[in-house]
Phi, psi and omega in degrees: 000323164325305173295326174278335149338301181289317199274341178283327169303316198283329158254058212257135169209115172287131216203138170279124180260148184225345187234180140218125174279161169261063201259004169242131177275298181305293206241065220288294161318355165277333184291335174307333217259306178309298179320294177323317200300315171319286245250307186269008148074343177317176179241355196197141185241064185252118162242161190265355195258131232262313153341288169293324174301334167259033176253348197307144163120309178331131195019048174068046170230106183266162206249122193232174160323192120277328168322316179316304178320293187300327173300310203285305202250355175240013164264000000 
């Protein structure tokens, strides 16, 4: 647990939102998440939440499982 600790701290990148779009209709409050993703240029996403898990691909970002996450970048 440590180490993902660590790997979660050491890469925190504080991001101004400036807009928040409406790409969830069922969670409106799920889009702040997007807005971020958007506003920091990531490539990847993992939530636990069944909204956003059906969003991948919005502005080239894709959005996975963490079960996913975890097969694919930390095994």
């Amino acid at each position: 647990m440590d180490s993902f600790w660590n790997f979660l701290t050491s890469n925190i990148l504080l991001v101004d939102v400036l807009h928040i779009p409406n790409f969830i209709k069922d969670d409106p409050d799920d889009d702040k998440f997007i807005a971020c993703a958007i506003a920091s240029e990531v490539k990847i996403i993992v939530p636990g939440d069944k909204h956003l898990l059906n969003l991948s691909g919005i502005n080239g970002i894709a959005i996975i499982k963490p079960s996913d996450f975890v097969k694919k970048y930390l095994e």
